[in-house]
FIRO-701016 format. One line per 5 residues: number of its first residue (from 1); their letters; for each residue x, y, z of C-alpha. Coordinates in nm, 2 decimals, decimal comma, padded with zeros to 4 digits. Layout:
<kolnus>
NUM> A> X Y Z; ...;
</kolnus>
This chain:
<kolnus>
1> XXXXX> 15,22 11,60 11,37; 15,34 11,44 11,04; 15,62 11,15 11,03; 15,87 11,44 10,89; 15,85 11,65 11,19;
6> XXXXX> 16,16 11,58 11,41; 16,10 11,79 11,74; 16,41 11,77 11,84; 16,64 12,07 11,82; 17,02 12,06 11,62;
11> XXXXX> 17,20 12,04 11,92; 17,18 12,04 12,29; 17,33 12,38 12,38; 17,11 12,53 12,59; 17,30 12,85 12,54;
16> XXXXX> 17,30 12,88 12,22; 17,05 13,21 12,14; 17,33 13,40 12,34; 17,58 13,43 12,06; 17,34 13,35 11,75;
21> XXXXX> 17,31 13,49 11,44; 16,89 13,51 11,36; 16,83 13,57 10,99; 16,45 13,73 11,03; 16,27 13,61 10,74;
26> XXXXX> 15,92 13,79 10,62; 15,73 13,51 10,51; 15,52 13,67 10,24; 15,87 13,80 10,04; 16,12 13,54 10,12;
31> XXXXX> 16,09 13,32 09,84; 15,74 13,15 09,66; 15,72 12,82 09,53; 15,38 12,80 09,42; 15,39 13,11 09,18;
36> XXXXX> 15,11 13,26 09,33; 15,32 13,59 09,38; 15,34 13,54 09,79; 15,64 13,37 09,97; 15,57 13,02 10,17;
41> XXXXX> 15,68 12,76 10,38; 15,75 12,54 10,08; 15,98 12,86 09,94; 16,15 12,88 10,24; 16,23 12,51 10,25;
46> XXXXX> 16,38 12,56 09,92; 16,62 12,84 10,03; 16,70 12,68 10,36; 17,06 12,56 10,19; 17,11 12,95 10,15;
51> XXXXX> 17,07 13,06 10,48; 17,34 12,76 10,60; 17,59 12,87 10,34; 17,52 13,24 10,45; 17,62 13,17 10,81;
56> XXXXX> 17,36 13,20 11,01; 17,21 13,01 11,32; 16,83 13,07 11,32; 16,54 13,18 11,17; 16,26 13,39 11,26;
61> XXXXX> 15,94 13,37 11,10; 15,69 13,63 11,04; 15,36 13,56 11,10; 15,19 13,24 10,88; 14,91 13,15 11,10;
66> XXXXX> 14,57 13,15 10,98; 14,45 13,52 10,93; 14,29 13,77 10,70; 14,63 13,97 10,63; 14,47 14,26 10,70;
71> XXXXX> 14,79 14,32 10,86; 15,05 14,07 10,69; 14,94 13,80 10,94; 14,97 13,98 11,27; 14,60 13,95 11,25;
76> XXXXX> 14,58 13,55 11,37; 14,22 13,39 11,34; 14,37 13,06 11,43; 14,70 13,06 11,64; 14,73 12,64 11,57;
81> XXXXX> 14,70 12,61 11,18; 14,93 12,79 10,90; 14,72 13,05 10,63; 14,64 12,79 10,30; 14,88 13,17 10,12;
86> XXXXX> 15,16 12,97 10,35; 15,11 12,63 10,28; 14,99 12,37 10,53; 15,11 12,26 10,88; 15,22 11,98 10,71;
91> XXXXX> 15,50 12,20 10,50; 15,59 12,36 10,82; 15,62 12,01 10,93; 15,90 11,94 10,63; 16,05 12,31 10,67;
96> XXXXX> 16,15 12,28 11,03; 16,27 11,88 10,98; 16,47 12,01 10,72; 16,62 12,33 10,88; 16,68 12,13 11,19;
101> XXXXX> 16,90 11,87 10,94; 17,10 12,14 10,85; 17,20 12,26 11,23; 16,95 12,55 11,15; 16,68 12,67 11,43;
106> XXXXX> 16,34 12,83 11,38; 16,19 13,10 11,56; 15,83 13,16 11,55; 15,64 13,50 11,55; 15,37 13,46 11,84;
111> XXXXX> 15,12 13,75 11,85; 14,95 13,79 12,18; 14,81 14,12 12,25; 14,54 14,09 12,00; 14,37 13,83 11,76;
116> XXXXX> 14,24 13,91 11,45; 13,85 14,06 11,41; 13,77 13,69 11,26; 13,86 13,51 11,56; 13,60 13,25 11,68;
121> XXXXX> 13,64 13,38 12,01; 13,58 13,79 11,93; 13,30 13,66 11,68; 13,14 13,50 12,00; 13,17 13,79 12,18;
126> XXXXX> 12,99 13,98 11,92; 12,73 13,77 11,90; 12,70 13,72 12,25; 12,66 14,12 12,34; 12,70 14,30 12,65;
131> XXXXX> 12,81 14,16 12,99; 12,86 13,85 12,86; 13,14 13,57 12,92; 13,26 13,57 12,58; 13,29 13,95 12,58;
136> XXXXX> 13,52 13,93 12,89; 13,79 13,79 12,72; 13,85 14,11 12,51; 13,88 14,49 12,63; 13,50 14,63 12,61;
141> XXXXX> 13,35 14,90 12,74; 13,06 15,17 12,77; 13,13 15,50 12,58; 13,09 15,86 12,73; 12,81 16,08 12,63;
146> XXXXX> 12,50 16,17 12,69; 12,43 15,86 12,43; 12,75 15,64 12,48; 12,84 15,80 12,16; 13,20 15,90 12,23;
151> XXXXX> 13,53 15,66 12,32; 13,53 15,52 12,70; 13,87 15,70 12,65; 14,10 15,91 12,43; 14,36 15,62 12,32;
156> XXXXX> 14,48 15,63 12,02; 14,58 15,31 11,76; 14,96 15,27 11,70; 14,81 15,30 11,29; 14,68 15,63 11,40;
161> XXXXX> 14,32 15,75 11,47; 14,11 15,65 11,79; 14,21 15,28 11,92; 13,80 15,22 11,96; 13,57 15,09 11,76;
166> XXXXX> 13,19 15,10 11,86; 12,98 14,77 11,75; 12,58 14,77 11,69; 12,51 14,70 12,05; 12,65 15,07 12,14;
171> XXXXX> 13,00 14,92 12,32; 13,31 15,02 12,23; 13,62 14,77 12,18; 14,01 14,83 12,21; 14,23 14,82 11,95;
176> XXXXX> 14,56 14,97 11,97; 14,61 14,87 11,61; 14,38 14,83 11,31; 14,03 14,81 11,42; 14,05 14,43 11,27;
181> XXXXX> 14,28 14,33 11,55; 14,12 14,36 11,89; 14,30 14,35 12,25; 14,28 14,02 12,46; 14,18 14,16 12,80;
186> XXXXX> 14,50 13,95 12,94; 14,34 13,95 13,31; 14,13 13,66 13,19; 14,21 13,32 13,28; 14,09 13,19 12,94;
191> XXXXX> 14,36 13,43 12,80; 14,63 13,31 12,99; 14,55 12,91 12,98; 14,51 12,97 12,62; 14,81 13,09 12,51;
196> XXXXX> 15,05 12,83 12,75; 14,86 12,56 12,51; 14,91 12,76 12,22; 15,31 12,77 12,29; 15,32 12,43 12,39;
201> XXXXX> 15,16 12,31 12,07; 15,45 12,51 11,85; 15,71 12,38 12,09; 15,56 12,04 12,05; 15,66 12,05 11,65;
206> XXXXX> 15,97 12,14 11,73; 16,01 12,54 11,71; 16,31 12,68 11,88; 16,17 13,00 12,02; 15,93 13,31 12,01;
211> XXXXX> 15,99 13,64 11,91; 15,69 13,82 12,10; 15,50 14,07 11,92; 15,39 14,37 12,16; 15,55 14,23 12,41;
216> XXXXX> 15,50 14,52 12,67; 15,12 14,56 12,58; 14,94 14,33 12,70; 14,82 14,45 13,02; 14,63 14,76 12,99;
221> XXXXX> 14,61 14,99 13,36; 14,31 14,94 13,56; 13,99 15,17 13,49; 14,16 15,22 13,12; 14,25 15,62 13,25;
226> XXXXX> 14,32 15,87 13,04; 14,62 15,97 12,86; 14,58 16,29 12,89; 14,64 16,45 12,50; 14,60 16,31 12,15;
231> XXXXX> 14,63 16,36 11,85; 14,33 16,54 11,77; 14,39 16,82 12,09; 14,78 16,89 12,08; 14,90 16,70 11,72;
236> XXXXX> 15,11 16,53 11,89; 15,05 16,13 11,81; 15,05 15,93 12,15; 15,30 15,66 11,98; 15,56 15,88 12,00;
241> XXXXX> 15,56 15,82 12,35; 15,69 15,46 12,25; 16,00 15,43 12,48; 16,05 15,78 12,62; 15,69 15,79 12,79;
246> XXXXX> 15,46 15,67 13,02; 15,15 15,54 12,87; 14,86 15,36 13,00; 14,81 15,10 12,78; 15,19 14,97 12,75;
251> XXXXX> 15,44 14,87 12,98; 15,26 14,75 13,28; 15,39 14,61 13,61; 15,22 14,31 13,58; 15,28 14,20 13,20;
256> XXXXX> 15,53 14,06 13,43; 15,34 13,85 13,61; 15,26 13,70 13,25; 15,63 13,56 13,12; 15,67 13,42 13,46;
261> XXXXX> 15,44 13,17 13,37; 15,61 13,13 13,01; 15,92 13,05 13,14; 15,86 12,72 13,28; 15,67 12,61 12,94;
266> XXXXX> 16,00 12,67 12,76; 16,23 12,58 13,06; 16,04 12,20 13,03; 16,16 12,14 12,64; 16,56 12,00 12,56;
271> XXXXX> 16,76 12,18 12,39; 16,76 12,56 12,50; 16,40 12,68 12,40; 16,42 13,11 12,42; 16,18 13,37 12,42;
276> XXXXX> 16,27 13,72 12,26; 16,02 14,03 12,31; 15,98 14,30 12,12; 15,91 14,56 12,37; 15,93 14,93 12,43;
281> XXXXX> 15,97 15,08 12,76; 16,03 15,43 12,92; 16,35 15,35 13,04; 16,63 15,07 12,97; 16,59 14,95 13,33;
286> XXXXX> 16,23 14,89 13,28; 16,30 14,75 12,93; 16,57 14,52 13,15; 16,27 14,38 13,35; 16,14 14,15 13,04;
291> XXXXX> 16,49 13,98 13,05; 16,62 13,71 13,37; 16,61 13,37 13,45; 16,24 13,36 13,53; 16,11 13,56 13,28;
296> XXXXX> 16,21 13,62 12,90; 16,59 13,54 12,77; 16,63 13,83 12,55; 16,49 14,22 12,45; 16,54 14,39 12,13;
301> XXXXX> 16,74 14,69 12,14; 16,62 14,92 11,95; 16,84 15,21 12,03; 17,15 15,02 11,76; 16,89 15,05 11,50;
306> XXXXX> 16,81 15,40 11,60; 17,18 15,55 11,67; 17,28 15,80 11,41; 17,59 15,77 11,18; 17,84 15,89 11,42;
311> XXXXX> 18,07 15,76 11,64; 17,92 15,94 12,00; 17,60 15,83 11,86; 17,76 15,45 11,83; 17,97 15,42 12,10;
316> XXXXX> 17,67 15,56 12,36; 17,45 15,32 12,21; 17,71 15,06 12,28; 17,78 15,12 12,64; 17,44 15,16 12,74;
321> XXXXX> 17,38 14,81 12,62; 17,63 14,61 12,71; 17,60 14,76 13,04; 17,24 14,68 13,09; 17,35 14,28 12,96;
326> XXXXX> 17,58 14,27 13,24; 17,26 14,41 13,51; 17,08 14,14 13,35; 17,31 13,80 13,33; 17,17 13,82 12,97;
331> XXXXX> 17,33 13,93 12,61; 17,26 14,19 12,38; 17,03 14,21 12,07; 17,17 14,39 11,79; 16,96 14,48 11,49;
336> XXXXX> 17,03 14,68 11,20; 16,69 14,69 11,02; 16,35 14,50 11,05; 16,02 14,43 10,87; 15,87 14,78 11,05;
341> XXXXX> 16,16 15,03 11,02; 16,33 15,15 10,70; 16,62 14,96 10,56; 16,94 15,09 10,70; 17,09 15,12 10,35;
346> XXXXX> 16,88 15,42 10,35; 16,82 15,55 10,62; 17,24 15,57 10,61; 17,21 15,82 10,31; 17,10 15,58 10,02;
351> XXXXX> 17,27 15,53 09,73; 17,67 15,47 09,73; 17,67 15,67 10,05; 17,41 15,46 10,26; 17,54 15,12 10,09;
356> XXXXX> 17,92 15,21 10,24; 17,74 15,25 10,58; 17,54 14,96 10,59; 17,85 14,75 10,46; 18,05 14,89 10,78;
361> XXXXX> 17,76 14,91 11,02; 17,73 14,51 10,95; 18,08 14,48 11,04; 18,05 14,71 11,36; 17,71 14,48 11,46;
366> XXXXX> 17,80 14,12 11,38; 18,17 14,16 11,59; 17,99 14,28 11,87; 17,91 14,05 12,21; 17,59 13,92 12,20;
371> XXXXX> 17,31 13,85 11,96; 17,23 13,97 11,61; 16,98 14,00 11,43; 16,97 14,02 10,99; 16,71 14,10 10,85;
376> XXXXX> 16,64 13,96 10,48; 16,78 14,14 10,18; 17,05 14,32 10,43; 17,30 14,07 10,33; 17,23 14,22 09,97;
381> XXXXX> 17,26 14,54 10,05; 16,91 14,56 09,96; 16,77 14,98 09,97; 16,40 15,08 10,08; 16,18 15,07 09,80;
386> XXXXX> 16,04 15,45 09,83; 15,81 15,47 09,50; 15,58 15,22 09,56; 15,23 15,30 09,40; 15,02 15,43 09,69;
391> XXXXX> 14,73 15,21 09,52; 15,00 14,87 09,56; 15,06 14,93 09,94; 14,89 14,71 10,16; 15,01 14,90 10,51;
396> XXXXX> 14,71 14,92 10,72; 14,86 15,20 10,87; 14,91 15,37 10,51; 14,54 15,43 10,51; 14,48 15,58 10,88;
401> XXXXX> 14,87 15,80 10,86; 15,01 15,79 10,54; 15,28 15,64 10,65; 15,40 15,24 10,51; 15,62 14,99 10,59;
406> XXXXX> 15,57 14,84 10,26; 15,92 15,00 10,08; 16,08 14,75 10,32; 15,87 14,44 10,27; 15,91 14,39 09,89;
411> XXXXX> 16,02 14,06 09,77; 16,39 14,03 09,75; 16,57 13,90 09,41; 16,71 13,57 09,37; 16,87 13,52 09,00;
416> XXXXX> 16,76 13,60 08,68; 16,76 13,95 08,42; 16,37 14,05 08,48; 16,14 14,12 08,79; 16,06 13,94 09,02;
421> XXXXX> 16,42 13,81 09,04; 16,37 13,38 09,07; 16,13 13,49 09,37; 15,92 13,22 09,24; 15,95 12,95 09,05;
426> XXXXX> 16,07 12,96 08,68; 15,83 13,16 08,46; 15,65 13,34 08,70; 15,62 13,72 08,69; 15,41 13,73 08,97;
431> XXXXX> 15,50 13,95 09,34; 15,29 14,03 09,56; 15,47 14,41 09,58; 15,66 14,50 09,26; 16,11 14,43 09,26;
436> XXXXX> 16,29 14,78 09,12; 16,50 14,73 08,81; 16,79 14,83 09,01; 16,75 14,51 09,20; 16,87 14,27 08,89;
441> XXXXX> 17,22 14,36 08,99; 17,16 14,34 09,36; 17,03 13,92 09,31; 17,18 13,65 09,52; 17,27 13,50 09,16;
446> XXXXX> 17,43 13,84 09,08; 17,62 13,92 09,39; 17,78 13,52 09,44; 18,08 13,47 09,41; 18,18 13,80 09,30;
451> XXXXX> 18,49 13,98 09,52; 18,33 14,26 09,72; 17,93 14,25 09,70; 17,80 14,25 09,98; 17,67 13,92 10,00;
456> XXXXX> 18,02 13,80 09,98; 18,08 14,02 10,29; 17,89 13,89 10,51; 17,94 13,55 10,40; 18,31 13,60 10,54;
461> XXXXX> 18,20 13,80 10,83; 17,96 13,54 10,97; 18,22 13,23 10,90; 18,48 13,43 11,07; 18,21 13,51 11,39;
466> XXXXX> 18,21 13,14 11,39; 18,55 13,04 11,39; 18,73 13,33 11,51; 18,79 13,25 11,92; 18,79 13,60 12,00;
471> XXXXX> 18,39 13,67 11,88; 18,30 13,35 12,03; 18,04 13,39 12,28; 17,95 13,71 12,46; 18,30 13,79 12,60;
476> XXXXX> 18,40 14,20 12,70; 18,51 14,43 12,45; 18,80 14,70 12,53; 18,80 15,05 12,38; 19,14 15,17 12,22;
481> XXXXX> 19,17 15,55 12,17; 19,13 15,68 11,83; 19,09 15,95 11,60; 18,76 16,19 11,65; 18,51 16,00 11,45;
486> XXXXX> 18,68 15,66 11,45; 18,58 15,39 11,68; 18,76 15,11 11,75; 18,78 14,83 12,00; 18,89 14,50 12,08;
491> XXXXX> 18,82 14,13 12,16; 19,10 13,94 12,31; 19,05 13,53 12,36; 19,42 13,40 12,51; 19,69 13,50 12,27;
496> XXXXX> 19,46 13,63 12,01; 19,28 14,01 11,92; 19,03 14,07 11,73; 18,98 14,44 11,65; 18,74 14,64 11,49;
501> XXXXX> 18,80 14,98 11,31; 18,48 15,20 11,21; 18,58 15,49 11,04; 18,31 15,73 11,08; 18,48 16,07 11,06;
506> XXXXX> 18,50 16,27 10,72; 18,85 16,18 10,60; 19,07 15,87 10,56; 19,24 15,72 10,81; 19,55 15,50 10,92;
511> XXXXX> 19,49 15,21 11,06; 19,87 15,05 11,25; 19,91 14,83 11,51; 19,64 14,62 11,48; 19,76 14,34 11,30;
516> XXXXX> 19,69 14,16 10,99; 19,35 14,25 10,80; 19,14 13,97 10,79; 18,76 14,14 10,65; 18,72 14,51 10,57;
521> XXXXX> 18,36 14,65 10,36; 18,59 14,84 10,13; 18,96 14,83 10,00; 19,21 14,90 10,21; 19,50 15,03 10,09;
526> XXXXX> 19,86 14,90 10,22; 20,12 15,15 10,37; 20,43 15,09 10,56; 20,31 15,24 10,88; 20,03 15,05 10,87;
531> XXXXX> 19,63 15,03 10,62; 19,41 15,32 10,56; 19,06 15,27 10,58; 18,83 15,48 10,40; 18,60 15,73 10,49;
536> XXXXX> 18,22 15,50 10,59; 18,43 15,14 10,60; 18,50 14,91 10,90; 18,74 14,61 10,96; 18,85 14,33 11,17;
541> XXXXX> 19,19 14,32 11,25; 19,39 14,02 11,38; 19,71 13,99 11,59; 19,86 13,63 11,74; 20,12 13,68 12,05;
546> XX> 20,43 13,55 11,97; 20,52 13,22 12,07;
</kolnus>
């Protein structure tokens, strides 16, 4: 650890992931210092002073381990050391000093399903060939056939195509990703001891928390049965069983068994050390499982990110969760968009349409109870890039479905007239993915201090979610009866309401008794019974009791 490194977290509260706002940044187009085209640590140091004057509490990082990239770093050859495209450890050393300084915390991506194909231990287990130690720490097996020339079973990779990959020796390996990312066989002591030192050396520099990648796949059922169909018999694709179906290979009882012995690790560091998982699960009160005090502190929920533009679609969403926090003793996760799914801007309608939405649904989200999540570019109003070259996209899983996550990965604009936007230093025309015209207006340079961008929005949303009593912490929320296709509810702390109006219906509405106005996405206009908010806007009402 370098003399810059200060372990010790920005404050004491050990509560603090319950209310936070986490800014998700993807490492690779955040912001590059080097001019190599690829964001770093170093970049992100740079930018930290943004993300405090933006409002937010943490960061998560994508990947920046030591990897091949064949998938952006979720591929980790070395779980200890950050990727020379990153930096060193010694910049993540200055980075987290630095955000720490500035009451900023860091979450870390950790990746523990698989390692990458260029692993010492998997390139051990290659050498080392059948029945062997170092094969036993990975998922191999003997294929069917008269020859062992066929799958030991018909799983299929998340990226699409068979998740086995037969090796020279005639054994078969599990990969429910790209074939360059094979499964730890989690059963193995090695595994397990591993991984506690792995977590204990990131929480020895200092890192907040975890988001967990594959969070319910780490345990795969015993004698790896059949799923029954794939692909290649019915054409139906076996991933989109992901959280409405029982599968094999995900969501086991005893993945369990696993954060139970995490929790400790992160209950023995000061200053509230969390654990998030990305996990799907056939049922919210299996996906409630991952989340108590002996296990993880939060879940994502997808199901916000999912809900269609409509108030029933919204408000189910909204009492599912909330109710399932209460089950738990543990808040909700809300999240809008994410380095896997398509922007929200969007998938809301793009264009002037899906911008209104997203400016609303950000409102809607960030004066909920609980935990949210932004991902980068969202405070922009940043839209999926949808013509990216096919010969430019980098998606593993482009090449296996067709389908990319790249349109939501490209590198967001800073300042300037021509691509890439200031996402490097001054003078460089170099992205690793290329920045749309369009985007020159969109720029953090473009959109500060100008009344009404959306930058500026959120900006005022997130210091009012800070200052405002009633959104502080992970207090109730009342329902008040509306219009068809309006929502609106309330958060009370003492003598002060806070309420928030969605209008999702297809005509104008009047918004009376609320209160005073205090954030709205678009202009409202003033009437004496009262404000109408537009069709696709949303704001936060205040009213003080007398006296």
């Amino acid at each position: 650890m370098t003399a810059a490194t200060d372990p010790t977290p920005p404050t004491s509260d050990q509560d603090w992931w319950r209310s936070a706002v986490v800014y998700q940044v993807y490492v690779r187009s955040f912001a590059d210092a080097n001019g190599d085209g690829v964001g770093d640590l170093e970049g992100i140091r740079q930018r930290l002073p943004y993300l405090r004057e933006l409002g937010v509490d943490a960061l998560w990082l994508t990947p920046f381990y030591t990897s091949p990239q064949i998938d952006a770093g979720y591929d980790v050859s070395d779980y200890r050391d950050v990727d020379p495209l990153f930096g060193k450890l010694a910049d993540f050393d200055a980075m987290i000093s630095d955000a720490h300084a500035l009451g900023l915390r860091i979450i870390v991506d950790l990746v523990p399903n698989h390692t990458s194909s260029a692993h010492p231990w998997f390139r051990a287990a290659l050498a080392a060939g059948p029945g062997s130690p170092e094969r036993e720490r990975y998922l191999f097996a003997e294929g069917k056939g008269e020859q062992g020339e066929l799958p030991p079973n018909d799983w299929e990779s998340i990226f699409g195509g068979p998740a086995w990959t037969r090796v020279a020796d005639g054994q078969w390996y599990l990969h429910l990703f790209d074939p360059a990312q094979p499964d730890l066989n989690w059963r193995h002591p090695e595994v397990r001891a591993e991984f506690h030192d792995i977590l204990r050396f990131w929480l020895d520099r200092g890192v907040d928390g975890f988001r967990i990648d594959v969070a319910h796949g780490m345990i795969k059922a015993e004698g790896l049965p059949d799923v029954g169909f794939n692909s290649m018999t019915t054409g139906q694709r076996q991933s989109e069983l992901l959280g409405k179906g029982k599968l094999p290979y995900f969501d086991q009882d005893e993945v369990h068994d696993i954060y139970r012995t995490w929790r400790p690790i992160l209950d023995s560091y000061p200053g509230g050390r969390m654990a998030v998982a990305e996990a799907w699960a056939e049922t919210p009160q299996r996906l409630a499982r991952y989340i108590g005090p002996d296990e993880l502190h939060q879940a994502f929920s997808f199901d916000f990110l999912d809900a269609t533009w409509s108030a029933d679609s919204f408000r189910k969403v909204i009492d599912t969760a909330l109710a399932e926090s209460t089950i738990v003793g543990a808040p909700t996760t809300w999240v809008l968009s994410n380095h896997d799914r398509q922007r929200h801007v969007t998938r809301y309608g793009d264009g002037e349409v899906g911008l209104r939405r997203a400016r609303a649904a950000a409102l809607l989200m960030l004066s909920l109870p609980g935990c949210a999540y932004v991902y980068q570019g969202e405070e922009l109003g940043l839209p999926e890039v949808l013509d990216l070259p096919d010969e430019l996209r980098q998606d593993p899983a482009f090449l296996r479905t067709g389908e990319s996550r790249d349109g939501c990965r490209v590198p967001i604009p800073w300042s300037g007239e021509l691509a890439p936007y200031g996402f490097g230093p001054d003078g460089s025309e170099l992205s690793w993915l290329p920045t749309p015209a369009t985007w020159r207006a969109l720029s953090v340079a473009a959109q500060t201090g100008r009344p009404g961008s959306t930058l500026e929005l959120y900006r005022t949303a997130l210091r009012i979610r800070h200052e405002h009593p009633a959104l502080a912490g992970t207090g109730d929320i009342s329902w008040l009866e509306t219009e068809p296709g309006v929502l609106a509810f309330r958060r009370t702390a003492g003598d002060v309401e806070l309420t928030c109006v969605v209008n999702l219906s297809g005509a104008a509405t009047t918004v009376t008794g609320y209160g005073r106005p205090v954030v709205a996405s678009a202009d409202l206009a003033e009437q004496s019974d009262g404000h109408v908010l537009p069709v696709d806007a949303a704001a936060w009402f205040e009213r003080r009791s007398a006296g």
